[in-house]
C-alpha positions as CSV (number, residue, x, y, z in Angstrom):
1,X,-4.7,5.2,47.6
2,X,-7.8,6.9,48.9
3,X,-10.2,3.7,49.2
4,X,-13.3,6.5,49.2
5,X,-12.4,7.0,45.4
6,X,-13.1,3.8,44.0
7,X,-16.6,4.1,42.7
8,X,-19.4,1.6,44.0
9,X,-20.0,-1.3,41.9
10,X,-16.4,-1.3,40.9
11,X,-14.2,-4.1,41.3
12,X,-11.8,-3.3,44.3
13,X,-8.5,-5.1,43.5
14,X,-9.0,-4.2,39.7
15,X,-9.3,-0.8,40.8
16,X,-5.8,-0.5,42.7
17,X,-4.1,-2.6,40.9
18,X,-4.9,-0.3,38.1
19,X,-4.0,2.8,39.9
20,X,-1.0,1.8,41.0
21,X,0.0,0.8,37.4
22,X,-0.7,4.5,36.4
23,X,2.1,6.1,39.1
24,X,5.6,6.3,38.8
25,X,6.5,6.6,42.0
26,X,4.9,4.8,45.1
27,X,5.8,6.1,49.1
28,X,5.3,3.1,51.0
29,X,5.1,4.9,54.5
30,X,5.6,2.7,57.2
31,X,4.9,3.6,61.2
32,X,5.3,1.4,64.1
33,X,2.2,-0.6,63.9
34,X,2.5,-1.1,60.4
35,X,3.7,-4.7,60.5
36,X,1.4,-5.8,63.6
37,X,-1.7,-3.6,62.9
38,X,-4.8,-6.4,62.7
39,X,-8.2,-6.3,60.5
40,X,-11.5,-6.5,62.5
41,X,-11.3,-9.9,62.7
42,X,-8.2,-9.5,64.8
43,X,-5.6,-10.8,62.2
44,X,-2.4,-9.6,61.0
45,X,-3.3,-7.3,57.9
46,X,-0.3,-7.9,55.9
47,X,-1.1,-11.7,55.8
48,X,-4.2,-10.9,53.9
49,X,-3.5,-11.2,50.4
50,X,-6.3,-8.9,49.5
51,X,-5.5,-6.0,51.9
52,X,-5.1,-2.9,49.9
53,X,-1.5,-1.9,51.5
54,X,-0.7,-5.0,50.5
55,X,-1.8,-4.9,47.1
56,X,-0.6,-1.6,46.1
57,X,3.0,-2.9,47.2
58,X,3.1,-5.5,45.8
59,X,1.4,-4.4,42.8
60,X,4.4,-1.8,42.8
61,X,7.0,-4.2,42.9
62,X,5.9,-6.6,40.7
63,X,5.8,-4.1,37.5
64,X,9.4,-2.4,38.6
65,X,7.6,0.8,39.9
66,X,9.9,2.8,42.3
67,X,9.1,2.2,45.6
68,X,10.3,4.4,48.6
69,X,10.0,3.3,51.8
70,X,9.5,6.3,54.1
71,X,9.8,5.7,57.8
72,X,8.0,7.6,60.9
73,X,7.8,7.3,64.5
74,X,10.5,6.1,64.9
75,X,10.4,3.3,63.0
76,X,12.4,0.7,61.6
77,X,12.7,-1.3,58.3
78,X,10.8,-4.7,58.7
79,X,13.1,-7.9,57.9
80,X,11.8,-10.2,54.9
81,X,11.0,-12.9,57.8
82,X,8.1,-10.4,59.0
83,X,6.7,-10.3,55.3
84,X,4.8,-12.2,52.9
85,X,6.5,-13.3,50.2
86,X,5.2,-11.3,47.5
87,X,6.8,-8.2,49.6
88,X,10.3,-9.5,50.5
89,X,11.9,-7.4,48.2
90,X,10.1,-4.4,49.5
91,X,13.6,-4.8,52.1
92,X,16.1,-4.0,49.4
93,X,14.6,-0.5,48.5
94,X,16.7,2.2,50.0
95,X,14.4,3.8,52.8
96,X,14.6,7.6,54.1
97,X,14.0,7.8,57.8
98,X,11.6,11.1,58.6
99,X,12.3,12.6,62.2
100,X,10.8,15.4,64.1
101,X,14.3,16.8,64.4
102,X,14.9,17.2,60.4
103,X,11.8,16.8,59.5
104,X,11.7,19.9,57.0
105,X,15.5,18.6,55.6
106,X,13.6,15.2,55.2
107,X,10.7,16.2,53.1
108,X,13.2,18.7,50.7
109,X,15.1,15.2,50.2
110,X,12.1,13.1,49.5
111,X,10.3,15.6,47.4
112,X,13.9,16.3,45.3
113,X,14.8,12.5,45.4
114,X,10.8,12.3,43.6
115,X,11.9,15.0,41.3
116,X,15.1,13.7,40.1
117,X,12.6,10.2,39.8
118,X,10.0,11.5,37.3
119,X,12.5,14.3,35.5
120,X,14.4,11.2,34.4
121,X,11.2,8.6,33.2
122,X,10.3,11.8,31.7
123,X,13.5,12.1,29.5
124,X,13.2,8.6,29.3
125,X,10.2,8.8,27.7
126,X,10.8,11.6,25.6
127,X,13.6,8.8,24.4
128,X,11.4,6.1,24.1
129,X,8.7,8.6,21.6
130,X,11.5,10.2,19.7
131,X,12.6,6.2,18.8
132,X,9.1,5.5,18.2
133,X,9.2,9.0,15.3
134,X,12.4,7.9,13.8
135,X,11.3,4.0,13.6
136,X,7.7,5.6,11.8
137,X,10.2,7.6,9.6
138,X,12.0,5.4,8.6
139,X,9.5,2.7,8.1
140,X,7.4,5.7,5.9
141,X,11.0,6.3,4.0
142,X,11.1,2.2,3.0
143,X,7.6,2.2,1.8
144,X,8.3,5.4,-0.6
145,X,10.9,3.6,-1.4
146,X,9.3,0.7,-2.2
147,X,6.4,2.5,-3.9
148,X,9.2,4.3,-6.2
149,X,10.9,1.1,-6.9
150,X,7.5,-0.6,-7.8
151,X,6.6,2.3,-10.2
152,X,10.1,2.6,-11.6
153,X,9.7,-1.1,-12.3
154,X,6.3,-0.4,-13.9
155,X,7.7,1.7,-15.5
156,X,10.0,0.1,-17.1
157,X,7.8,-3.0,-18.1
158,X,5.4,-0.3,-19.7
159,X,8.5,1.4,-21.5
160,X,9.4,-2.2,-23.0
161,X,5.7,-3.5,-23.9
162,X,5.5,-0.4,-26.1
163,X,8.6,-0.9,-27.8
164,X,7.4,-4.4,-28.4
165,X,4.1,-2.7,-29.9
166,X,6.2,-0.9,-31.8
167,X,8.5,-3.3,-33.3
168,X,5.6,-5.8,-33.9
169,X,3.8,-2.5,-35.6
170,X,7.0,-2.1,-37.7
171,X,7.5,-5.5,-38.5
172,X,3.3,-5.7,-39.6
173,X,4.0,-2.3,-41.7
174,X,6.8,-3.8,-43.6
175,X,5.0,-7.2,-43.6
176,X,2.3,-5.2,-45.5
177,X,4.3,-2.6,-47.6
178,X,6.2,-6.3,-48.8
179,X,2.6,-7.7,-50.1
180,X,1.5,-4.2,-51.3
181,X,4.6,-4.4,-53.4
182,X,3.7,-8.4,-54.8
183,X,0.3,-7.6,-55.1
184,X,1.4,-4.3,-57.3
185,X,3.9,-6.6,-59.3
186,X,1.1,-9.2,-59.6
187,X,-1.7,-6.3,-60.8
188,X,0.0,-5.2,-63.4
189,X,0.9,-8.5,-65.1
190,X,-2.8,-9.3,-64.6
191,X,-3.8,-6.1,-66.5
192,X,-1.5,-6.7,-69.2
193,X,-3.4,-10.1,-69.6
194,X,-6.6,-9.0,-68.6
195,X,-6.2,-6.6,-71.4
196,X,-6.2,-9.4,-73.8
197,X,-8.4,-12.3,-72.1
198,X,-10.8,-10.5,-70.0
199,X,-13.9,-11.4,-72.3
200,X,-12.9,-15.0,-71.6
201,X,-12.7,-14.7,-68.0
202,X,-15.3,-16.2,-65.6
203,X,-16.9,-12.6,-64.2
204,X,-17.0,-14.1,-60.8
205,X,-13.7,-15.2,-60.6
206,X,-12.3,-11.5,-62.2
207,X,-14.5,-10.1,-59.7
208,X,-13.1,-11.9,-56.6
209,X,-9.8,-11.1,-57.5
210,X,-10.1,-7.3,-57.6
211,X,-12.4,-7.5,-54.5
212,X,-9.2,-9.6,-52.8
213,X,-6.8,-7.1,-54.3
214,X,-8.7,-3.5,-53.0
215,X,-9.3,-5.7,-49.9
216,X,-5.3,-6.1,-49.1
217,X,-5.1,-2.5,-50.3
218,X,-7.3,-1.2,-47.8
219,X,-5.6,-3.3,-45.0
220,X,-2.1,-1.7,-45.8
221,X,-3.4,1.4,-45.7
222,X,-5.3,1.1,-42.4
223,X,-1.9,-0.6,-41.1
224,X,0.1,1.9,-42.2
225,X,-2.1,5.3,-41.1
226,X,-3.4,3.7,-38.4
227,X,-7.0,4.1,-39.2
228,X,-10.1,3.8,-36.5
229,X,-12.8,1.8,-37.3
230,X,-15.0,4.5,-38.3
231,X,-12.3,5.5,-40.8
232,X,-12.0,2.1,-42.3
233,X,-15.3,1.3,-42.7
234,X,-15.8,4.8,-44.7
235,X,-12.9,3.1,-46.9
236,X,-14.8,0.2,-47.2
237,X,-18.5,2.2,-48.6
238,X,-15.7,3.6,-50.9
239,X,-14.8,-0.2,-52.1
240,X,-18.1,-1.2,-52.3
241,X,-19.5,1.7,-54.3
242,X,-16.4,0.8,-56.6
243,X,-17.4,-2.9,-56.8
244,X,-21.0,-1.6,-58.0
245,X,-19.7,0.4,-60.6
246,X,-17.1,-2.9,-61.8
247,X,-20.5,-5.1,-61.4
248,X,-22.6,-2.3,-63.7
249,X,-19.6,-2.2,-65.7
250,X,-19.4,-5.9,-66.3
251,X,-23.1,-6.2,-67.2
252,X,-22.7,-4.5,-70.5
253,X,-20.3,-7.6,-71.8
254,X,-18.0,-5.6,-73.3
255,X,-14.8,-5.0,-73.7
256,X,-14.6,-0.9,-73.5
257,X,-16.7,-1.2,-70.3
258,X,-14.3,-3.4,-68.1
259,X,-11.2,-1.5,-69.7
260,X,-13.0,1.3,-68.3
261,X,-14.0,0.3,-64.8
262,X,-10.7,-1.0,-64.5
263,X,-9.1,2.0,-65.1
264,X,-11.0,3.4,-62.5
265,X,-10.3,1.1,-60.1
266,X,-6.5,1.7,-60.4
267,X,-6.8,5.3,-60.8
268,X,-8.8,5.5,-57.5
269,X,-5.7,3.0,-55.7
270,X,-3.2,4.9,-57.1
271,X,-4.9,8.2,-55.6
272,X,-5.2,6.5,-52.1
273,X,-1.1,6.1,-52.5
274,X,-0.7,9.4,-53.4
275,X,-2.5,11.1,-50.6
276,X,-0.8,8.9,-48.6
């Protein structure tokens, strides 16, 4: 590592330790001084833990980088007794011995040797990304999945709360239709006596009863049509206007008038049924 391109200010071991991590090969060259060469204060440089040869060695080793030993000058491989620990396993690493003789033959070997290195961490990590794609794909294909299944289930619950709504709606139709029919049944035995006792009757409670029979009218018809609220209450002005005219009727005390108003009242139910 060229020392000259660590920038000032930065931290030094940081620096190669970082550097080193980055390579996938590292050529540990090694002359004949290299285990005896001393530091300025005339000790062994290889004993000094934070010597950069050191470091980006053992930095090498320690995070399985391939380290090639490449010896020159004749040189030979140190023994692990002439190295710090954190180096000993630099003497199990195959070394390629670089002589004047074959020098050219040397370098083709190293140079192919750092070919054949990187072509395969290359396909190795062309390996490692295409896992990484199928893992994403198939981690995207179980949440569709489970975003399918989760609507599917939804729905479903939808499907059967409306044919809840609907059977409740049913049963409440037929509820009313049931009471429409009584109330019917009643009316007309009620006529058939109002006919006769009417004049006798408390107005009041002759008026409350109509009211309460229009009243359940209008809620079997909104039940069955489904009527908003704007429709209703236009049903409702139609009641009340009718209850005016039984009231007005009523006032007169006499027995044509309420026949009369009665009629109309009917008339005007029995045209609601018709036109619906």
């Amino acid at each position: 590592m060229d020392l000259d391109a660590i920038a000032l200010g930065e931290d030094f071991v940081e620096a190669i330790e970082t550097t080193v991590e980055k390579c996938d090969v590292l050529i540990a060259v090694i002359g004949n001084n290299w285990l005896t060469s001393t530091d300025e204060h005339g000790g062994r440089r290889l004993d000094n833990p934070e010597d950069f040869v050191r470091m980006e060695i053992r930095t090498a080793l320690k995070r399985k980088i391939r380290v090639i030993p490449v010896l020159v000058d004749g040189a030979v491989m140190p023994r692990s007794t002439d190295l710090p620990e954190d180096l000993k396993p630099l003497v199990r690493r195959s070394a390629l011995r670089i002589t004047d003789t074959s020098f050219d033959g040397d370098c083709r070997r190293l140079v192919a040797t750092i070919k054949q290195v990187l072509e395969r961490l290359s396909a190795k990590e062309q390996e490692r990304l295409g896992t990484e794609q199928r893992q994403r794909e198939e981690a995207e294909a179980r949440e569709r999945a489970e975003q399918e299944r989760q609507e599917a289930e939804q729905r479903e619950k939808e499907r059967i709360a409306a044919e809840q709504r609907q059977r409740e709606e049913a049963a409440a139709r037929e509820r009313a239709e049931k009471e429409l029919v009584q109330a019917d049944q009643g009316s007309k035995g009620e006529r058939n006596a109002d006919t006769d006792t009417s004049e006798t009757l408390d107005p009041s409670f002759f008026e409350q009863r109509q009211f309460g029979r229009l009243m359940l009218k209008l809620d079997g018809v909104r039940l069955r049509e489904g009527l908003s609220d704007s429709d209703l209450a236009q049903r409702l002005k139609t009641t009340e206007y009718e209850l005016k005219c039984w009231r007005k009727g009523r006032s007169t005390g006499t027995r044509r008038d309420t026949k009369r108003v009665t009629e109309f009242l009917r008339a005007r139910r029995n045209g609601l049924n018709g036109q619906h």
